[in-house]
VEXVO-582926 format. One record per residue: residue number from 1; residue in three letters; chain; x, y, z of N, C-alpha, C in turn. Coordinates in steps of 0.2 Angstrom, whole numbers, plus 5000, padded with zeros to 4 digits. Layout:
BEGIN
+-----+--------+--------+------+------+------+-------+-------+-------+------+------+------+
! num ! residu ! chaine ! n.c1 ! n.c2 ! n.c3 ! ca.c1 ! ca.c2 ! ca.c3 ! c.c1 ! c.c2 ! c.c3 !
+-----+--------+--------+------+------+------+-------+-------+-------+------+------+------+
! NUM !    ALA !      A !    X !    Y !    Z !     X !     Y !     Z !    X !    Y !    Z !
...
+-----+--------+--------+------+------+------+-------+-------+-------+------+------+------+
This chain:
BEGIN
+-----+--------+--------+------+------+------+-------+-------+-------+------+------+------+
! num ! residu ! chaine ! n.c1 ! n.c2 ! n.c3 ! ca.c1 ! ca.c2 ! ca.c3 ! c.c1 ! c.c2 ! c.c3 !
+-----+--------+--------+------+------+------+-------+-------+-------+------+------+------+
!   1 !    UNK !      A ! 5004 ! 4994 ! 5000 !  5000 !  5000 !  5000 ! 5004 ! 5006 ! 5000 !
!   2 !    UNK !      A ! 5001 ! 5011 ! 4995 !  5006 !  5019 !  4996 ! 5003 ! 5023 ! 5000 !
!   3 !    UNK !      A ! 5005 ! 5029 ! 5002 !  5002 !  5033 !  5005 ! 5006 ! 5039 ! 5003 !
!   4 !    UNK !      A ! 5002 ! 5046 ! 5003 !  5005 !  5052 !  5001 ! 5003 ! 5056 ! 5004 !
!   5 !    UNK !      A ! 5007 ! 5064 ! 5004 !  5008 !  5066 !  5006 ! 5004 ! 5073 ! 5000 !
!   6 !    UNK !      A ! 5003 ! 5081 ! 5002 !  5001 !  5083 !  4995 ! 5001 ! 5091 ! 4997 !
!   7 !    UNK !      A ! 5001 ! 5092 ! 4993 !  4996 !  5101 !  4993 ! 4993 ! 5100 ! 4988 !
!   8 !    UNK !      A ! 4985 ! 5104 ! 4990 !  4983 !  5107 !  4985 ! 4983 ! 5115 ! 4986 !
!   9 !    UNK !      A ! 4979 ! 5119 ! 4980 !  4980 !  5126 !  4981 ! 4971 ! 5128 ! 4979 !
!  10 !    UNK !      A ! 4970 ! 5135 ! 4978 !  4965 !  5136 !  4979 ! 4966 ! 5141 ! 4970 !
!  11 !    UNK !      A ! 4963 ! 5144 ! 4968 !  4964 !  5148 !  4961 ! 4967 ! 5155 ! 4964 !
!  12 !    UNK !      A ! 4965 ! 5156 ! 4970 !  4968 !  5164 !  4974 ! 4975 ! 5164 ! 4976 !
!  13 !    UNK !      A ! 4977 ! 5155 ! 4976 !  4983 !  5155 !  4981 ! 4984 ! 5152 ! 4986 !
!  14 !    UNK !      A ! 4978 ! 5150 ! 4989 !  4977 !  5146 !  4998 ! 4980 ! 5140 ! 4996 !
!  15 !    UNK !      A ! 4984 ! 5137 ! 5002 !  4987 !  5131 !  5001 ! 4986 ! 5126 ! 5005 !
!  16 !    UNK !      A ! 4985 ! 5122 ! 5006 !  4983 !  5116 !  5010 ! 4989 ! 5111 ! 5011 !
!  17 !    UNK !      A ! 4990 ! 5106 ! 5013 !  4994 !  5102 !  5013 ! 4990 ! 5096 ! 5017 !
!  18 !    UNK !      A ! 4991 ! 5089 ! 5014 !  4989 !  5085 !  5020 ! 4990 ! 5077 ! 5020 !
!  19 !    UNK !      A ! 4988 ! 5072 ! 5020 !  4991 !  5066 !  5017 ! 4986 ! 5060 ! 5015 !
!  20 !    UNK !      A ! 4986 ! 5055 ! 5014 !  4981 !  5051 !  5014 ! 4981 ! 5044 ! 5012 !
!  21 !    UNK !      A ! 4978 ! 5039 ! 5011 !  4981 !  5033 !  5008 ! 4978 ! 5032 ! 5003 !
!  22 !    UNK !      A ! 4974 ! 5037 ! 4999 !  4971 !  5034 !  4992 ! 4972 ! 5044 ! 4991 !
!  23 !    UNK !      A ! 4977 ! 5044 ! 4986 !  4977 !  5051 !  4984 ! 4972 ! 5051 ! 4976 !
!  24 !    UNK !      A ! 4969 ! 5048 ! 4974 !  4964 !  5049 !  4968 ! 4956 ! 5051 ! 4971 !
!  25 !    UNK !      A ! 4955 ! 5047 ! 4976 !  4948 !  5047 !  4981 ! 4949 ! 5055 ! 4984 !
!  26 !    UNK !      A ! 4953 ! 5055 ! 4987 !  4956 !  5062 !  4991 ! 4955 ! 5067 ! 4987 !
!  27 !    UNK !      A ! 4958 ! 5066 ! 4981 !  4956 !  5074 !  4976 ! 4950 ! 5075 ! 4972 !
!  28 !    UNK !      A ! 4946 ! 5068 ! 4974 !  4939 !  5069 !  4970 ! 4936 ! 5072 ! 4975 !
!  29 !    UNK !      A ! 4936 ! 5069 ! 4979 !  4932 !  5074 !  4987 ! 4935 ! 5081 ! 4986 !
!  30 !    UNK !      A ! 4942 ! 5083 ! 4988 !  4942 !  5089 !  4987 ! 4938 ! 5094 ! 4980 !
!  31 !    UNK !      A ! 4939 ! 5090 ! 4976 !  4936 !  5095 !  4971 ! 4927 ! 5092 ! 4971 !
!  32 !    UNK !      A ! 4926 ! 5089 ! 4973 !  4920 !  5089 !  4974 ! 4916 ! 5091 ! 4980 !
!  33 !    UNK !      A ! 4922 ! 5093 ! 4984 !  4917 !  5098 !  4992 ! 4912 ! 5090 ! 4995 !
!  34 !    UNK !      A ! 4916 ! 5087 ! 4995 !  4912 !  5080 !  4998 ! 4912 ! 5080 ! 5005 !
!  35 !    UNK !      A ! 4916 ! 5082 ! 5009 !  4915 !  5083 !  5017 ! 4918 ! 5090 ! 5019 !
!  36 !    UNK !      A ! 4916 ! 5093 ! 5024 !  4917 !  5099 !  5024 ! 4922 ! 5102 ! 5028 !
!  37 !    UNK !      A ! 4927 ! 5109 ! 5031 !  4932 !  5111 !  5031 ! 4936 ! 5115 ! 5029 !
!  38 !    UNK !      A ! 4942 ! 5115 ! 5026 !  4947 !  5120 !  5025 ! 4948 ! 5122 ! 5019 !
!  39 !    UNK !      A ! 4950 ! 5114 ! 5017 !  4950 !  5114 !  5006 ! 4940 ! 5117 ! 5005 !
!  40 !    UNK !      A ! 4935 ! 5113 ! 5008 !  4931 !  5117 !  5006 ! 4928 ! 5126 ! 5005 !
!  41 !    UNK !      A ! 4930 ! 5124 ! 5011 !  4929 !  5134 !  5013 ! 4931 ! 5139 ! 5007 !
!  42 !    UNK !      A ! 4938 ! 5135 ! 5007 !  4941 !  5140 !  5004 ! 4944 ! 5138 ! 4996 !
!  43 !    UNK !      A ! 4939 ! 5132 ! 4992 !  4939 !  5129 !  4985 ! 4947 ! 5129 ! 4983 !
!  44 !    UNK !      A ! 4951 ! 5125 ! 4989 !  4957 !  5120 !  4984 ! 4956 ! 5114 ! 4985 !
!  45 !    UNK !      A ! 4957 ! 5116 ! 4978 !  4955 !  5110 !  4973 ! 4960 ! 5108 ! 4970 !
!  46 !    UNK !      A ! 4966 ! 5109 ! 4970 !  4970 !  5109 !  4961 ! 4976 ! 5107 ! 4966 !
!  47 !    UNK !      A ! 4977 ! 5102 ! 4963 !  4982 !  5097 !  4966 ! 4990 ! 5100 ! 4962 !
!  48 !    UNK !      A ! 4995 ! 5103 ! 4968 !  5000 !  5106 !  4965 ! 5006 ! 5101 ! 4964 !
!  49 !    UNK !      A ! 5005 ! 5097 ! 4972 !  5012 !  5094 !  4971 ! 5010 ! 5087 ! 4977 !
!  50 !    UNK !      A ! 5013 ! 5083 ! 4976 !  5012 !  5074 !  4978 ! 5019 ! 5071 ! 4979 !
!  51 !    UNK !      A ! 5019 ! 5068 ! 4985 !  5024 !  5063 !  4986 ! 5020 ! 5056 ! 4990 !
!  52 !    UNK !      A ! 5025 ! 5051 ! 4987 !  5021 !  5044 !  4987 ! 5027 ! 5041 ! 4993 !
!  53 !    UNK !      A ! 5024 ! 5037 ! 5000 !  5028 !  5035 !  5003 ! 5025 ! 5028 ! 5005 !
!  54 !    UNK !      A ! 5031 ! 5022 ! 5007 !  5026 !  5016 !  5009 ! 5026 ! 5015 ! 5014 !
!  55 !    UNK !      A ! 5029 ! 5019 ! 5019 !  5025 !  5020 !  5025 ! 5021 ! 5026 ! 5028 !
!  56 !    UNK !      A ! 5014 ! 5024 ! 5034 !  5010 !  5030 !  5034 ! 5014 ! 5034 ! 5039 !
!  57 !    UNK !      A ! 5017 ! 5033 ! 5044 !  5022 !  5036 !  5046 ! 5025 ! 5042 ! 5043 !
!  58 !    UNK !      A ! 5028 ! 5038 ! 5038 !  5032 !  5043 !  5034 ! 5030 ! 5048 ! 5031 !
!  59 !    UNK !      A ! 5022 ! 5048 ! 5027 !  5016 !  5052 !  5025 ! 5014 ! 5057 ! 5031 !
!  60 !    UNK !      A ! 5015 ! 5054 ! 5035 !  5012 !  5058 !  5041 ! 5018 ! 5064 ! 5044 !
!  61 !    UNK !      A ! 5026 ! 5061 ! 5044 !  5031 !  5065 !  5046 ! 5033 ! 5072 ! 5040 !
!  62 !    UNK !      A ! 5030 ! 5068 ! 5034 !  5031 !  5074 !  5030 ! 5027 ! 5078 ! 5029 !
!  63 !    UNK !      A ! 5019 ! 5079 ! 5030 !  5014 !  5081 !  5031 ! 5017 ! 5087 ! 5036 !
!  64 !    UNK !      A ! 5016 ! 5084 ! 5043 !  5020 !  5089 !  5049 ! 5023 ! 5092 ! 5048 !
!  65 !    UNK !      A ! 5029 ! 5090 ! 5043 !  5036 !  5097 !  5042 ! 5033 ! 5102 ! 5039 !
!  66 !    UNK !      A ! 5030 ! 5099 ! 5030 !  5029 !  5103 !  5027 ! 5023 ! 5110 ! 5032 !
!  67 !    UNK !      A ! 5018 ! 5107 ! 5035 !  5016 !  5112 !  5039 ! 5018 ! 5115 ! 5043 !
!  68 !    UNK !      A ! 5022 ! 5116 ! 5045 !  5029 !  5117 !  5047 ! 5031 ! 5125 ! 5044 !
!  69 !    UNK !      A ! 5033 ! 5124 ! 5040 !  5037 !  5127 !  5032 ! 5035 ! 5135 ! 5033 !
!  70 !    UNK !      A ! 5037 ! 5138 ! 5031 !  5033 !  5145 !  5028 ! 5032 ! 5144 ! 5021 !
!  71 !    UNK !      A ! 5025 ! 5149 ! 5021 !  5024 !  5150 !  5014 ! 5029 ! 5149 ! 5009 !
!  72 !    UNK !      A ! 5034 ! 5152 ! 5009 !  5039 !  5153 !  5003 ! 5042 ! 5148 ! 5003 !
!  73 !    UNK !      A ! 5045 ! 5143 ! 5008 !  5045 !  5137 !  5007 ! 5043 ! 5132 ! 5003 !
!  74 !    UNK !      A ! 5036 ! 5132 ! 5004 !  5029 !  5127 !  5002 ! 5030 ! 5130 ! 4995 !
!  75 !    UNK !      A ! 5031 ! 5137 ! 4993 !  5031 !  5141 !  4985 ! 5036 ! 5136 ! 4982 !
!  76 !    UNK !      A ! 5042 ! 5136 ! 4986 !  5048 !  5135 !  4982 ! 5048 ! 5126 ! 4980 !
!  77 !    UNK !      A ! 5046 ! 5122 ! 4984 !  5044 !  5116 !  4984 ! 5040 ! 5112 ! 4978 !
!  78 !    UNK !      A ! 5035 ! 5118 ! 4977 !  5029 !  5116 !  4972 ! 5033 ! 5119 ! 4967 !
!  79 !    UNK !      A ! 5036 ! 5122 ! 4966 !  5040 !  5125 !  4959 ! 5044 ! 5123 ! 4956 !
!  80 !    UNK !      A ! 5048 ! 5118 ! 4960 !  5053 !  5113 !  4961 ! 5051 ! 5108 ! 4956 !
!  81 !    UNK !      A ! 5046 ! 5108 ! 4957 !  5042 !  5101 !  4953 ! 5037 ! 5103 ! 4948 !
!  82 !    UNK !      A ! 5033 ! 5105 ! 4949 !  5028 !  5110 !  4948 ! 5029 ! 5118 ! 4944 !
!  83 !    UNK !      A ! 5033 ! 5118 ! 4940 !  5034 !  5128 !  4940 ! 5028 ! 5132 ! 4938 !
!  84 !    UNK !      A ! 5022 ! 5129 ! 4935 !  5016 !  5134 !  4933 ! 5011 ! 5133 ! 4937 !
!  85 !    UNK !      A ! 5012 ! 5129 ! 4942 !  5007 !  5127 !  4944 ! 5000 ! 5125 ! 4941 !
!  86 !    UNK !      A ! 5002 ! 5119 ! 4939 !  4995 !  5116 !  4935 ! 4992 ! 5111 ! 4939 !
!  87 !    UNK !      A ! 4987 ! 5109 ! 4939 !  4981 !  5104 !  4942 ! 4984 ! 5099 ! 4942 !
!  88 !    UNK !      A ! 4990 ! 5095 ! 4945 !  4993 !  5089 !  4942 ! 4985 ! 5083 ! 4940 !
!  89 !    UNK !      A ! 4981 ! 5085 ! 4944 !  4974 !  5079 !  4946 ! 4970 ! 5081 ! 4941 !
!  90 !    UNK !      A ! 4971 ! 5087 ! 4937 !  4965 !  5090 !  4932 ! 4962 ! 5085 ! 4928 !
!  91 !    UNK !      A ! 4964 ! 5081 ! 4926 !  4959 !  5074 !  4920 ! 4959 ! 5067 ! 4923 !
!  92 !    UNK !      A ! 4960 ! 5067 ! 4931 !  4960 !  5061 !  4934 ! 4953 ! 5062 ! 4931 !
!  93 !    UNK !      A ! 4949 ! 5050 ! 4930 !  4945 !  5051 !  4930 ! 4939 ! 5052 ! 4925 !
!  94 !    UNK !      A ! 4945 ! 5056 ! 4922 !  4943 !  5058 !  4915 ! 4941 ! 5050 ! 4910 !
!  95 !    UNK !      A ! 4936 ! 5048 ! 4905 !  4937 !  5044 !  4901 ! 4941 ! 5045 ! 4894 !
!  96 !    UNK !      A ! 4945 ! 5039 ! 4896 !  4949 !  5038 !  4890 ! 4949 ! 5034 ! 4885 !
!  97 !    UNK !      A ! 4950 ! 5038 ! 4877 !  4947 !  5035 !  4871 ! 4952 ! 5030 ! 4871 !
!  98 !    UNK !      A ! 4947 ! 5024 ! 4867 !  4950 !  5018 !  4863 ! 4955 ! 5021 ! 4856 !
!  99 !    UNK !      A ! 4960 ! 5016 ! 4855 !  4962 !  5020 !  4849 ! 4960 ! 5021 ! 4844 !
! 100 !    UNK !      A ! 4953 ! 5014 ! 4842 !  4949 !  5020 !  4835 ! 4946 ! 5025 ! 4838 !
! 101 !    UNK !      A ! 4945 ! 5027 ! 4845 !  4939 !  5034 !  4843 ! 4941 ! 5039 ! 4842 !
! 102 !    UNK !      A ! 4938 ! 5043 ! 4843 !  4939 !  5052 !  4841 ! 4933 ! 5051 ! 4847 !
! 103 !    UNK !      A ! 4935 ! 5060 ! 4849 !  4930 !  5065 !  4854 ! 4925 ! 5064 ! 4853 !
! 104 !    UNK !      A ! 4924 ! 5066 ! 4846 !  4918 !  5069 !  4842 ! 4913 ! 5061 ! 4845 !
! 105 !    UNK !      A ! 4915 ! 5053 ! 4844 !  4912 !  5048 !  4845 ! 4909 ! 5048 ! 4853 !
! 106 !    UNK !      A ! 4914 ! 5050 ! 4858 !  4912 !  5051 !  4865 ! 4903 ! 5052 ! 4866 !
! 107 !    UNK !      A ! 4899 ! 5048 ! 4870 !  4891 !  5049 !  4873 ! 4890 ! 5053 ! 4878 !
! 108 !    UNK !      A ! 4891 ! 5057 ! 4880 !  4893 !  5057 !  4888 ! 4884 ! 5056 ! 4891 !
+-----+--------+--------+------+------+------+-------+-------+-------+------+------+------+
């Protein structure tokens, strides 16, 4: 089993950090305000930056640091990896075409 650690961001800039052991469930709840709190209050949603560890321990000790961190830390960490800051989670989820289709075939 993995477990991760994360930021997400909000579109203003609010950052969150947190951890969890199914990081695809964890960001469908965030963006979809499935339980209520901090990411919801303040709509982050847009997963900046992710590390995978195999113990939760370890999830958890990085978790604490990063909280930890000053802002400009957290900044420089996500850009480390991350420079434009895009939704790494944006198309989790998404349906993916077979190789004969085209868009244009998709039902939704």
């Amino acid at each position: 089993m993995s477990y991760w650690t994360y930021i997400v961001a909000s579109k203003s800039g609010t950052l969150y950090t947190g951890m969890t052991g199914s990081i695809f469930r964890r960001m469908f709840q965030h963006k979809k305000h499935t339980f209520e709190g901090f990411t919801a209050k303040y709509d982050c949603t847009r997963l900046v930056w992710f590390a995978e560890h195999p113990y939760v321990h370890d999830a958890i000790a990085q978790e604490k640091q990063i909280k930890g961190w000053t802002r400009a830390k957290k900044e420089a960490l996500i850009r480390s990896e991350n420079p434009h800051w895009n939704d790494l989670a944006e198309h989790w989820g998404a349906r993916m075409l077979m190789p004969n289709e085209r868009i244009s075939d998709q039902k939704d």
